[in-house]
MARZA-744754 format. One record per residue (C-alpha): residue number from 1; residue in one letter; z, x negated, y. Coordinates in steps of 0.02 Angstrom, whole numbers, padded with zeros to 5 digits, always signed. Last residue first. Layout:
N
[NUM,a,[Z,X,Y]]
...
END
This chain:
336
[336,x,[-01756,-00599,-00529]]
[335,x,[-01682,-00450,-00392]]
[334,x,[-01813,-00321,-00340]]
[333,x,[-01767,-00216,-00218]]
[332,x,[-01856,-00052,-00129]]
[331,x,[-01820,+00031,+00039]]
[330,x,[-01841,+00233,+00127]]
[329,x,[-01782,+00249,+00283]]
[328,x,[-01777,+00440,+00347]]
[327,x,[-01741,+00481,+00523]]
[326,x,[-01694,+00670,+00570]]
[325,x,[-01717,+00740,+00756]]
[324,x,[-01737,+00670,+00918]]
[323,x,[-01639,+00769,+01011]]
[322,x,[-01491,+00686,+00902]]
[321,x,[-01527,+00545,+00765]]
[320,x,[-01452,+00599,+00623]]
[319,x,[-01502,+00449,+00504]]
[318,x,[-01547,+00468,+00330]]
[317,x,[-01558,+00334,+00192]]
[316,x,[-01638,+00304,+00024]]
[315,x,[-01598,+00143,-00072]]
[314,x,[-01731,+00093,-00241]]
[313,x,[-01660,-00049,-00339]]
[312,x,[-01781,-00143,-00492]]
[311,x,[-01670,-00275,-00567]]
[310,x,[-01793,-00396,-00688]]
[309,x,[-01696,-00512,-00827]]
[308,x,[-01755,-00366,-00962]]
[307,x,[-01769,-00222,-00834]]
[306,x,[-01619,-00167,-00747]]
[305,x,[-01579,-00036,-00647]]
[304,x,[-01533,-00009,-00474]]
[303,x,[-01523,+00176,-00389]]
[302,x,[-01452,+00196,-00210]]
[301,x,[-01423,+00357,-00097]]
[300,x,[-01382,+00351,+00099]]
[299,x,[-01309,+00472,+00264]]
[298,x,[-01279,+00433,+00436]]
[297,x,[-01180,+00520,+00544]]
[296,x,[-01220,+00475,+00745]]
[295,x,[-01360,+00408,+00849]]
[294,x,[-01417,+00496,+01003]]
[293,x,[-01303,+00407,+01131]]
[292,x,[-01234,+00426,+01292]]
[291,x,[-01028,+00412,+01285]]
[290,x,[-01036,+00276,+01163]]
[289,x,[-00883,+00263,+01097]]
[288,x,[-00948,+00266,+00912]]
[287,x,[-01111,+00200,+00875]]
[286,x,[-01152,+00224,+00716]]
[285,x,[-01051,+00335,+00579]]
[284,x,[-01065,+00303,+00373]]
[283,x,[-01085,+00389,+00213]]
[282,x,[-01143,+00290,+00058]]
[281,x,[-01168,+00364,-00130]]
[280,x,[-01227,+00233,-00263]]
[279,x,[-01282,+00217,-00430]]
[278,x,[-01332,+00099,-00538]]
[277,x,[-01193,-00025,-00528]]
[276,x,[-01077,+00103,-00646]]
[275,x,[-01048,+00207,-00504]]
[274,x,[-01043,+00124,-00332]]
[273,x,[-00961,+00219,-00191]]
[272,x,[-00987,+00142,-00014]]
[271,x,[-00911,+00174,+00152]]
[270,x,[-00965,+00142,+00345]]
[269,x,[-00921,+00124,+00506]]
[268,x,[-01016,+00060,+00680]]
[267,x,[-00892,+00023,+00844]]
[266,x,[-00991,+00011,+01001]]
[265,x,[-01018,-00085,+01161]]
[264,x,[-01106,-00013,+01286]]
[263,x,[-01281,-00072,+01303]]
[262,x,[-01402,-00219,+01380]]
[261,x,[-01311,-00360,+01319]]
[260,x,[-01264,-00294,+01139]]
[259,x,[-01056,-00303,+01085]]
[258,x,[-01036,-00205,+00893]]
[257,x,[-00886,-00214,+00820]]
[256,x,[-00931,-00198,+00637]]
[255,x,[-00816,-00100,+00506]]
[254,x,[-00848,-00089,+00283]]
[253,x,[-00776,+00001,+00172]]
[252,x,[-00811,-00004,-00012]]
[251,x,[-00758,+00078,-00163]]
[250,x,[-00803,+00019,-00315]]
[249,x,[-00803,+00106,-00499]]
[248,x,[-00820,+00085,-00681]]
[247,x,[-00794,-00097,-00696]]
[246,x,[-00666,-00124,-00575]]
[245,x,[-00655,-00122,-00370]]
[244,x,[-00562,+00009,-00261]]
[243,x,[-00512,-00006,-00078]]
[242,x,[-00679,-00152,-00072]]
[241,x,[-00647,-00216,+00086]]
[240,x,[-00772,-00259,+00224]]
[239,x,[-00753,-00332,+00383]]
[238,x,[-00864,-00344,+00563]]
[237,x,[-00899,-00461,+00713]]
[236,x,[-01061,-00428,+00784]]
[235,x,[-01147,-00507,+00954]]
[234,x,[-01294,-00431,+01017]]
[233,x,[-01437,-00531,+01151]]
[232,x,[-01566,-00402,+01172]]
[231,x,[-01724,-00527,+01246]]
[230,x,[-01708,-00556,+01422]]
[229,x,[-01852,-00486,+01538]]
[228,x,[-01970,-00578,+01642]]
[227,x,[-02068,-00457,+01792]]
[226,x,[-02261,-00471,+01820]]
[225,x,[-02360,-00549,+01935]]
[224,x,[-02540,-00471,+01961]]
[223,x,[-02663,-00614,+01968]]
[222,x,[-02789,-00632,+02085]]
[221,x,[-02956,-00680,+02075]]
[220,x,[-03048,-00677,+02268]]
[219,x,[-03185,-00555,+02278]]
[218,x,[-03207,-00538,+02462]]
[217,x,[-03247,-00704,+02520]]
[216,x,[-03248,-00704,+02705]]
[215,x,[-03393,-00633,+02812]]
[214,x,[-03318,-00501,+02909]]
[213,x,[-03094,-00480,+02943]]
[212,x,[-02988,-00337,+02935]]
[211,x,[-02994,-00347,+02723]]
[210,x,[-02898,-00530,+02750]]
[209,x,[-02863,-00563,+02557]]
[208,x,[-02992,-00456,+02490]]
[207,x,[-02935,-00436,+02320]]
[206,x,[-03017,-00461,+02109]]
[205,x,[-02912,-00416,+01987]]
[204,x,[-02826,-00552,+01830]]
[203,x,[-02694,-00431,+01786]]
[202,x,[-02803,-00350,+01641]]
[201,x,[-02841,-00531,+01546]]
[200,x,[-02659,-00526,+01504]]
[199,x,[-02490,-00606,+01525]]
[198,x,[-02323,-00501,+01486]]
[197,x,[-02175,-00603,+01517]]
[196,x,[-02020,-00612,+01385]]
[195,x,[-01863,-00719,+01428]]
[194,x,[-01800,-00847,+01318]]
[193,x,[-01678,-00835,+01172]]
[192,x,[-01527,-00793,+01088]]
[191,x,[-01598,-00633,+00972]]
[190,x,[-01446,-00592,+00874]]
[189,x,[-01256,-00670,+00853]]
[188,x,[-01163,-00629,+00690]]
[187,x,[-00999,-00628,+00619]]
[186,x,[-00944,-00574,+00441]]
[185,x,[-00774,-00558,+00385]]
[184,x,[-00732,-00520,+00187]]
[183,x,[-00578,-00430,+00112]]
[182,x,[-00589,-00463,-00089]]
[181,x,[-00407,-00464,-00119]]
[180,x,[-00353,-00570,+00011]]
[179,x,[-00392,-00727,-00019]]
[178,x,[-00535,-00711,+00117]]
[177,x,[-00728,-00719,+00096]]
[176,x,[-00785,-00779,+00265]]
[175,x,[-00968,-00746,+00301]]
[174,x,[-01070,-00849,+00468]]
[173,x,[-01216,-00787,+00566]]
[172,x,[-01342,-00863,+00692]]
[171,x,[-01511,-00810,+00748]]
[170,x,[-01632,-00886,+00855]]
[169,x,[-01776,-00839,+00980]]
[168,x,[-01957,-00873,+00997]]
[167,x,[-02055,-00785,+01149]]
[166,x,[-02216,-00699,+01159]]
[165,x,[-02288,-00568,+01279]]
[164,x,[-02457,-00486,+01266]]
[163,x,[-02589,-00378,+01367]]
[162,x,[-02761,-00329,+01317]]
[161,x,[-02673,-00153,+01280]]
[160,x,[-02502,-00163,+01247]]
[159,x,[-02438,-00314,+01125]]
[158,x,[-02258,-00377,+01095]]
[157,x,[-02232,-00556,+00997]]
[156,x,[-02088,-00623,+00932]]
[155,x,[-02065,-00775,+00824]]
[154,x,[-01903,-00810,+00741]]
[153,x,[-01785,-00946,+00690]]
[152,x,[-01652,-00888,+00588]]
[151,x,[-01478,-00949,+00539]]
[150,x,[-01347,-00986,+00421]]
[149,x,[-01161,-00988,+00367]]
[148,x,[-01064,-00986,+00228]]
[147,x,[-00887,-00997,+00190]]
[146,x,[-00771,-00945,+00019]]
[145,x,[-00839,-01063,-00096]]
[144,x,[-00869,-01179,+00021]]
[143,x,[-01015,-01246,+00139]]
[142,x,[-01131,-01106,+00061]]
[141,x,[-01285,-01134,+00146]]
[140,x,[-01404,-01037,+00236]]
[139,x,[-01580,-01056,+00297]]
[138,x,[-01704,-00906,+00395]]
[137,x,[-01866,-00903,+00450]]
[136,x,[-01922,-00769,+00564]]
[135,x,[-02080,-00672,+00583]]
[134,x,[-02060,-00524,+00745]]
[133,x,[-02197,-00393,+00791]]
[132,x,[-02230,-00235,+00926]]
[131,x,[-02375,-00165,+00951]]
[130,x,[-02483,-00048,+01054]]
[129,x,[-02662,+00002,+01086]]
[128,x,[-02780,+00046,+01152]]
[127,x,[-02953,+00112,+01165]]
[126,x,[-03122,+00107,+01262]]
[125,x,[-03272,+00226,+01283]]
[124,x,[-03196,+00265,+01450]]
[123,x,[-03126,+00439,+01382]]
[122,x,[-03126,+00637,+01423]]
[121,x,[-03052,+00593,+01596]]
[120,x,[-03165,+00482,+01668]]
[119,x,[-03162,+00466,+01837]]
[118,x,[-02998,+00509,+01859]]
[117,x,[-02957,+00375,+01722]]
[116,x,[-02959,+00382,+01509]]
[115,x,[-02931,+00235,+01386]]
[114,x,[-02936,+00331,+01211]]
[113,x,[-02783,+00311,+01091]]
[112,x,[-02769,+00181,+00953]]
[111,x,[-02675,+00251,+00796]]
[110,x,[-02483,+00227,+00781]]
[109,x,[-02363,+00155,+00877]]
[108,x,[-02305,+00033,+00725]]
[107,x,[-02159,-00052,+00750]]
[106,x,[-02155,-00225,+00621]]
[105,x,[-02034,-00343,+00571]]
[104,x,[-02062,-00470,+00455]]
[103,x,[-01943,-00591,+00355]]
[102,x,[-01941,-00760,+00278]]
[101,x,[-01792,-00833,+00187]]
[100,x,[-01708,-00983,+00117]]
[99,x,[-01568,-01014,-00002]]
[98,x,[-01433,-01145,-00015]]
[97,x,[-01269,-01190,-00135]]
[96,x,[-01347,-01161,-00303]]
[95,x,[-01487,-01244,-00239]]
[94,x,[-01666,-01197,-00205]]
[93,x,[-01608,-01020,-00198]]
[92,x,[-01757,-00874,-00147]]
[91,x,[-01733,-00736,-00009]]
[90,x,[-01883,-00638,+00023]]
[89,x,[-01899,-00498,+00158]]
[88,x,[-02029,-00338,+00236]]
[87,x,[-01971,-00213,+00397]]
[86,x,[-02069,-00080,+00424]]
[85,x,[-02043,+00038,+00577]]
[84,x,[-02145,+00215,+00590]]
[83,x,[-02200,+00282,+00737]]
[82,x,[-02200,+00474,+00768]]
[81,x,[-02095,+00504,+00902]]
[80,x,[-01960,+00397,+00835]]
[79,x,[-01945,+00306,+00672]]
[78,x,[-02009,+00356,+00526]]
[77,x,[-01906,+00196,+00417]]
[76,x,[-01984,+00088,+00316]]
[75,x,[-01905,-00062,+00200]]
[74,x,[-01968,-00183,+00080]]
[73,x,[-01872,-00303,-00012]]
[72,x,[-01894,-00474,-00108]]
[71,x,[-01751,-00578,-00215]]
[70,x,[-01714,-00723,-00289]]
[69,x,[-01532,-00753,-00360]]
[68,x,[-01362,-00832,-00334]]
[67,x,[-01361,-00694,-00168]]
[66,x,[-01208,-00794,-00073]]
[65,x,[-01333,-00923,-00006]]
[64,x,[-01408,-00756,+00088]]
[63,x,[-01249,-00722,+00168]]
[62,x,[-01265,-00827,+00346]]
[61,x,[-01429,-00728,+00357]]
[60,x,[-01304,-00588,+00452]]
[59,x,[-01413,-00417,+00504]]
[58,x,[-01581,-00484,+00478]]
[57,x,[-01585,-00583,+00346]]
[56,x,[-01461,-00492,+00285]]
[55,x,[-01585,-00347,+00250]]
[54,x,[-01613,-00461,+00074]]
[53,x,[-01452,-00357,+00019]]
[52,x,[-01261,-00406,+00007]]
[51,x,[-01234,-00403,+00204]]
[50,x,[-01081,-00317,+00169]]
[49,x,[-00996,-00418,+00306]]
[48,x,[-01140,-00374,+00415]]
[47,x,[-01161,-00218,+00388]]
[46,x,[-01086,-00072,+00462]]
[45,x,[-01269,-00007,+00511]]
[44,x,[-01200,+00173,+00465]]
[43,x,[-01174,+00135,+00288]]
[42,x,[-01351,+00248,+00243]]
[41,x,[-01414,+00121,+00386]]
[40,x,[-01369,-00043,+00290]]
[39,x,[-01415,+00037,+00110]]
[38,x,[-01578,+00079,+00167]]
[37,x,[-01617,-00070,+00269]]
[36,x,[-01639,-00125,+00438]]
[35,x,[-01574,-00052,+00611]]
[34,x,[-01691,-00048,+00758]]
[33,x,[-01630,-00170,+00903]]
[32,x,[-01769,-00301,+00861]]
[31,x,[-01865,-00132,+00919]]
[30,x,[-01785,-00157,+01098]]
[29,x,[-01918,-00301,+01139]]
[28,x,[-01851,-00302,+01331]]
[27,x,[-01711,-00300,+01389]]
[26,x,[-01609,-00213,+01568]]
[25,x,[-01634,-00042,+01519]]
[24,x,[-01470,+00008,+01511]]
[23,x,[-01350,-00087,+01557]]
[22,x,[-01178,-00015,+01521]]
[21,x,[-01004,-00108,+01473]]
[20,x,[-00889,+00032,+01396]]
[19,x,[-00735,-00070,+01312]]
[18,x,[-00732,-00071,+01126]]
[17,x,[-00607,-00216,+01069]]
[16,x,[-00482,-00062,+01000]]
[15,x,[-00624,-00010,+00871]]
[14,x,[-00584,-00188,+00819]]
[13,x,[-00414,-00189,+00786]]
[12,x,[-00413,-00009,+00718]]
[11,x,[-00522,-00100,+00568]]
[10,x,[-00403,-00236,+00565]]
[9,x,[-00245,-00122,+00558]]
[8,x,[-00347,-00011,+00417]]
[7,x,[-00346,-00182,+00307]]
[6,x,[-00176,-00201,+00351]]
[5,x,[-00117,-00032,+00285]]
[4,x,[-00213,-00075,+00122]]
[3,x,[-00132,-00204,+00085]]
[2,x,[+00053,-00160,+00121]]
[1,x,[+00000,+00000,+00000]]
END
């Protein structure tokens, strides 16, 4: 009972550390924001001491050396409005101490849409487009048996039209397993890196720089100057303990304090029932304290079976996301 009391202790400890901060609106590249992973979002993004899954990469790579096994995953979520959000893994050991990773994340806007003006308002004969994109790399190493930590470097590119802006940024995360009875701490920091800048063959426009005057050049190239914007720079701290944990059954709840640049900071939950290691029921909440927010109960269902020395997983989720209705992310495992 002493144990458990001080596991819910930590847990109030952090929803405690919630303080509204609000600034909205002031990143860029918000779809590195968008949460990863069946089981992840199903546990109401309360991940990243769980981080048991090749979605680590993205929400703590610091685990991946604790996998002990290769492993690839793809993920897709129908995200809002009608775009859908795909996010693809691998996580192999080299050592029995280190693993690797590549990951890429993808927000797909949809089909192209005609390029209209007043002129012509049933179509220019042109089309566009938008996309957003992100490849990382990611290393981790188990320094003990109780303390890994890793990192990711990643590429990100955003795309509207004939315009683009690119940046690379890093990631850093670090698991503690503790003595105490299974309770693990995860910390991770996201997207530390340079501004983005959106550069394109559509700002280059030709100007009169002294209109009132005859006989000057008149078709002087100019480029339009456009704003930098910081990348969404979130740190995590979060726990996970597993209430019950035998051959039959565990139970796992998980916390993460959640502190973004450009947002208020929030408190995520999230539990876990595993029957058997085939089947599993998660419930979770995201974002609490946020006083303007869409995101709320989330809800998740996981099968894994085994196949001679193959595991085959499949993890539904769904995510009550306000105004803007349902989200459904739907991800596959395979474990060799």
């Amino acid at each position: 009972m002493k144990k458990k009391l001080i596991t819910v202790a930590v847990i109030l400890f952090l929803a405690a550390a919630v303080q509204a901060q609000d600034k909205v609106g002031t990143c860029a590249a918000q779809f590195l924001q968008i949460p990863v992973g069946g089981k992840a979002t199903g546990m109401g993004s309360a991940f990243t001491a769980v981080a048991d899954d090749p979605s680590a990469l993205h929400w703590n790579p610091g685990a991946i050396s604790r996998a002990q096994k290769n492993r690839l995953y793809a993920a897709q979520s129908n995200w809002l409005v009608g775009s859908k959000h795909q996010w693809l893994g691998a996580q192999f050991m080299f050592t029995s101490a280190d693993a690797i990773g590549i990951s890429i994340n993808n927000l797909d806007y949809g089909a192209r849409e005609k390029v209209t003006t007043v002129a012509q308002p049933d179509g220019t004969g042109e089309y566009w487009d938008a996309s957003d994109l992100a490849f990382a790399i990611s290393y981790a190493r188990n320094l003990t048996d109780r303390f890994s930590i890793g990192g990711s470097v990643k590429y990100i590119q955003q795309t509207i039209w004939h315009e683009t802006a690119a940046q690379f940024a890093f990631d850093l995360g670090l698991l503690f397993i503790t003595q105490f009875n299974g309770l693990t701490i995860g910390a991770c920091m996201r997207n530390f890196g340079g501004d983005l800048n959106m550069d394109g063959r559509d700002l280059l426009n030709r100007i009169d720089l002294d209109p009132d005057n005859h006989g000057n050049n008149e078709t002087i190239v100019a480029k339009l100057k456009t704003d930098h914007w910081p990348l969404p720079l979130t740190f995590t701290v979060g726990t996970a303990f597993p209430l019950i944990n035998n051959r039959f059954m565990r139970v796992l709840i998980a916390a993460d304090a959640v502190r973004p640049t450009d947002n208020n900071q929030v408190l995520n939950l999230g539990t876990e029932i595993n029957i058997l290691k085939m089947l599993s029921l998660r419930g979770g909440y995201q974002t609490m304290f946020r006083t303007e927010k869409q995101e709320g109960l989330t809800l998740g269902l996981g099968l894994d079976v085994s196949l001679s020395s193959v595991r085959f997983g499949v993890d539904l989720s769904y995510q009550d996301f306000g105004l803007f209705g349902n989200l459904q992310t739907t991800a596959i495992i395979v474990t060799f």
